[in-house]
N, C-alpha and C positions, 0 to 999 in steps of 0.2 A: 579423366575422360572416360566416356560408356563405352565409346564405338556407336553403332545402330542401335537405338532403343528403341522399346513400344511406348504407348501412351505414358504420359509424365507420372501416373497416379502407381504406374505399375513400377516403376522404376523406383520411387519411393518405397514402397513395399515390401521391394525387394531389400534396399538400403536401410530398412527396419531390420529386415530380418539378419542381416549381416551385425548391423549394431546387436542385436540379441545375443548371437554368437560370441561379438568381442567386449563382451560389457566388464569383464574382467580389465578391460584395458580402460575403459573410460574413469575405472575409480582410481588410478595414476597417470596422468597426464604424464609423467616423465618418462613412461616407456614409450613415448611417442617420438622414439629418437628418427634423423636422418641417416643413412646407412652410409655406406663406400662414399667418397665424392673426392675427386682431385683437385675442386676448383673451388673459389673463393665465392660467400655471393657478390662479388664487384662482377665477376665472372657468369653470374648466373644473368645478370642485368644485361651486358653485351652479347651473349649467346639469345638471350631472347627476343631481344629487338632484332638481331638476325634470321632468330626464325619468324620471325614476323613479318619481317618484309617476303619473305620464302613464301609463308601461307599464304596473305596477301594479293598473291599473281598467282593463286590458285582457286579464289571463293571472290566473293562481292559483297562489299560490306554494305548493311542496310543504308547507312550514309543519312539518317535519322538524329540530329541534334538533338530532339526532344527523347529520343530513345537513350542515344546515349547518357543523357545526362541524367535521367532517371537510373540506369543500371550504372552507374560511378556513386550516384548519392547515396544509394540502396548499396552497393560494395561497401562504400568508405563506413558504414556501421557494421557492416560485418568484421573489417580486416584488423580495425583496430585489438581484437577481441587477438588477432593471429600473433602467435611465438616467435620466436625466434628475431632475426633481420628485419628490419623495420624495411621494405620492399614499397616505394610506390608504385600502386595497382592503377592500371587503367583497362577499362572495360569496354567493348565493342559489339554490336551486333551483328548479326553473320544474316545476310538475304537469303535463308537457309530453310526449305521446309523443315525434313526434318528435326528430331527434337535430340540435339547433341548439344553440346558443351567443354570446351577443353583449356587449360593455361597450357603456358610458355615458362619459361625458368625467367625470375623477375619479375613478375607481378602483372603482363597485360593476358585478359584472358578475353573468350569469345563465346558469345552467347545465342546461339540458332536464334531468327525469328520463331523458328516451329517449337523450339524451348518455351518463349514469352508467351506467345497463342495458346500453349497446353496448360499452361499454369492456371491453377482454379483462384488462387489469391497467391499475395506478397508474399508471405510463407513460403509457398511451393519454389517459388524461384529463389529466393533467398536459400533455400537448403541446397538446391543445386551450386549456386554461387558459393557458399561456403565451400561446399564440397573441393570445387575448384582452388578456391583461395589456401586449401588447406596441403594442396599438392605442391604448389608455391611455398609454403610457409617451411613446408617439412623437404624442402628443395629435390622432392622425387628425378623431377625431370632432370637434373646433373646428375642424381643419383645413377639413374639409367644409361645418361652419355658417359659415366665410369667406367660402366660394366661394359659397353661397346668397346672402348677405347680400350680397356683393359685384354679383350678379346683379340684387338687388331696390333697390340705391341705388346712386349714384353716389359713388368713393371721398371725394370732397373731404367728400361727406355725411357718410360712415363714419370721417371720417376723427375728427372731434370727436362720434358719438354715444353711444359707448360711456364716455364722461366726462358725462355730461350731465344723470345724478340719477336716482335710483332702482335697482331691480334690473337686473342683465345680463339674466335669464331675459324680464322686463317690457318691456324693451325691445327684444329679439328679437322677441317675440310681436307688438310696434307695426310691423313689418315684414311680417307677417302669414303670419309662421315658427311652424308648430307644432313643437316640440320632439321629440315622438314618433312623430306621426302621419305627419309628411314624410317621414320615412324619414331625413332628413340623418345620423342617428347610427348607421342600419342598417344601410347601403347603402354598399362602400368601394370604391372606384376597384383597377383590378386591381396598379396601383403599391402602395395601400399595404395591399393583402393579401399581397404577393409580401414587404414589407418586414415586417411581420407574423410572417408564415413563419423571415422571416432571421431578425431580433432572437430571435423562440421558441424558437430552438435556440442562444442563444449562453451 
């Protein structure tokens, strides 16, 4: 995810210029690891759909058949290309001026109307979509509810809670982790935007 960005053209630009920086990393694909994670990705699929329903009753979805099925058809040739968990993606668009973009742990992501409107061709949106797909792939967003979780208990705790009955989503929530509103799945460290970046163009 950007947060608030300017014009689409400038955001790429910008996402050049970061790939410049980490081009070291694009001739190894294998340092493109996943960091921390206590969860499984079975785990990453239930945590997502949960923040999904979260976001959900926060935004309004374009509600556009022919939208959607355009941005799943144009996904499903990007993901295949993606490592790791073979994650079924589905894709959504957001009644959203602005031009954002963000996934969920699991494969569904969301794509601003004002995303699709800025884009000058298929290209332009495709790079954003990978972008996303690649935050999925490299399961950032668990990576993050690690580091949360790790902050609100003590490993030894963590260490047998995630076995201990019931939902993953339920049991994060007994932490006093909201799924959506924390921001944990929105919000990515500039590491793994940069890594992000790399995997999108590989």
């Amino acid at each position: 995810m950007r947060g608030k960005i300017g014009p689409l053209g400038g955001v790429l630009r910008v996402a050049l210029a970061v790939l410049l920086v980490a081009a070291n990393l694009r001739a190894d694909r294998t340092q493109l690891k996943p960091g921390m994670n206590f969860f499984k990705p079975e785990h990453d699929i239930e945590l997502g759909k949960e923040a999904a329903q979260k976001a959900e009753e926060q935004f309004s979805l374009l509600k556009s058949p022919a939208v959607d099925a355009y941005l799943n058809r144009l996904g499903q040739r990007l993901v295949k290309y993606a490592p790791g968990y073979k994650y079924s993606y589905h894709i959504k668009a957001v009644n959203a001026a602005e031009i954002n973009a963000f996934a969920l742990p699991g494969g569904i992501l969301y794509i601003n109307r004002g995303t699709i409107e800025a884009a000058k061709n298929e290209a332009e949106l495709a790079g954003v979509m990978a972008h996303e797909i690649a935050h999925v792939a490299l399961r950032h967003g668990t990576n993050q509810l690690s580091k949360a979780m790790l902050a609100q208990a003590p490993l030894a705790l963590l260490g047998g809670f995630l076995g201990s009955g019931g939902s993953v989503a339920g049991q994060v929530a007994s932490l006093g982790i909201d799924l959506f509103a924390s921001g944990v799945f929105l919000r990515f460290s500039r590491t793994a935007e940069t890594q992000a970046d790399v995997l999108g163009t590989q």
